[in-house]
C-alpha positions in Angstrom: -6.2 -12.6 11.9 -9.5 -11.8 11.7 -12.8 -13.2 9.9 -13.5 -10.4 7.2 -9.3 -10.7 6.0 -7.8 -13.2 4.8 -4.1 -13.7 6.3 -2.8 -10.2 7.0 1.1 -9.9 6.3 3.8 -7.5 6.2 3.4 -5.0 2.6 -0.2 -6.0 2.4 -2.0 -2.9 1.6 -5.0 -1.9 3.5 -7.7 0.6 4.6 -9.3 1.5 7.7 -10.2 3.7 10.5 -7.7 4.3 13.5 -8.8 4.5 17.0 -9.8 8.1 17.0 -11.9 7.1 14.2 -9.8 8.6 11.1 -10.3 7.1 7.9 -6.5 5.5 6.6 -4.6 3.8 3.7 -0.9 2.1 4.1 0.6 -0.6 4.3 1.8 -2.8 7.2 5.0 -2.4 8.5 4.9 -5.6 10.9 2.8 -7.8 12.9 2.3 -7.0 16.3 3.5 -9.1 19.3 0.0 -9.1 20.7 -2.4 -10.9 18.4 -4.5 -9.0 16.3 -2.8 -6.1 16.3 -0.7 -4.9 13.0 1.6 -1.6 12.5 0.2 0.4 9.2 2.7 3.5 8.0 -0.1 5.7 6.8 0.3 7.0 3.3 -3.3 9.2 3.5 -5.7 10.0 5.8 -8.2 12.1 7.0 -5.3 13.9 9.5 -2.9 14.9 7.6 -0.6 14.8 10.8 -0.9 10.8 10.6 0.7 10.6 7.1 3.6 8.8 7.2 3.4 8.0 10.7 3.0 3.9 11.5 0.6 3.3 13.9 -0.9 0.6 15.7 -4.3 -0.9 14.7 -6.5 -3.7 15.3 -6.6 -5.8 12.4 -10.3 -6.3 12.2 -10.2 -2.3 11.7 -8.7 -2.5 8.2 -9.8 -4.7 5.3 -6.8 -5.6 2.9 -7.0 -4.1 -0.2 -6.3 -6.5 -3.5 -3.4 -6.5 -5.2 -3.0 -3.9 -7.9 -3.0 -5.2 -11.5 -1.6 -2.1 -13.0 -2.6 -2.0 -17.0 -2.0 1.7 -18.5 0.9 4.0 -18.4 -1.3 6.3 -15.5 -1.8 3.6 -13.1 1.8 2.3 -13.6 2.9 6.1 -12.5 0.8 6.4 -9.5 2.4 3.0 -8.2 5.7 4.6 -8.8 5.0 7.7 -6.8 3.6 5.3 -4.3 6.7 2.9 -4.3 8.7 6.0 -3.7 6.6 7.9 -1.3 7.2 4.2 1.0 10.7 4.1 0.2 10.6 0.6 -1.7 13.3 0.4 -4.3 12.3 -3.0 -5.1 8.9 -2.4 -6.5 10.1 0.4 -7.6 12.3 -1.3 -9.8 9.7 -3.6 -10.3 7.4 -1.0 -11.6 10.5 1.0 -13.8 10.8 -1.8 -15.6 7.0 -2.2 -16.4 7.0 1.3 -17.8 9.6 0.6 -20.1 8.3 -2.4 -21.7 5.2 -0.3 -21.9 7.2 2.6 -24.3 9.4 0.1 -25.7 6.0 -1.4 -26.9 4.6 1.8 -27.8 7.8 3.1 -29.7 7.9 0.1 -31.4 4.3 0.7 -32.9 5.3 4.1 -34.4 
């Protein structure tokens, strides 16, 4: 899509400024029909009246962000209040299941 990101696609996480210039993180929510342009639901930002909204962007205005690689319980957490803050029951799950082999782990150590 554009020469600083690699392929952009649908989940990717990213960061960026909108076009009144506010500073964002989401994810995408789909790629637009005209090229270059992407829909981010905003999970922060600068305005707090853009949070949760999905907007659309050019995507040389964000850079993807790499994917997470979650390794203590804290981390792990903050992706589940992330994962339900955008509604995705599948990493959700995904992330659940982390934690418990994390205490299973743990318990099994005391």
């Amino acid at each position: 899509m554009s020469n600083n990101n690699p392929v952009l696609k649908v989940g990717d996480w990213v960061r960026g400024k909108s076009r009144e210039g506010e500073l964002i993180l989401g994810y995408i929510e789909s790629l637009g029909t005209i090229e270059g342009v992407i829909k981010v639901t905003v999970v922060k930002c600068d305005n707090k009246e853009t949070i949760s909204k999905t907007i659309s962007i050019l995507s040389k205005h964000v850079k993807k962000l790499p994917d997470s690689k979650a390794i203590n319980k804290e981390q792990v957490l903050f992706l589940i209040d992330m994962a339900i803050l955008t509604g995705d029951e599948e990493w959700f799950m995904e992330l659940s299941s982390k934690l418990n082999s994390m205490k299973q782990l743990v318990d099994g150590m005391l």
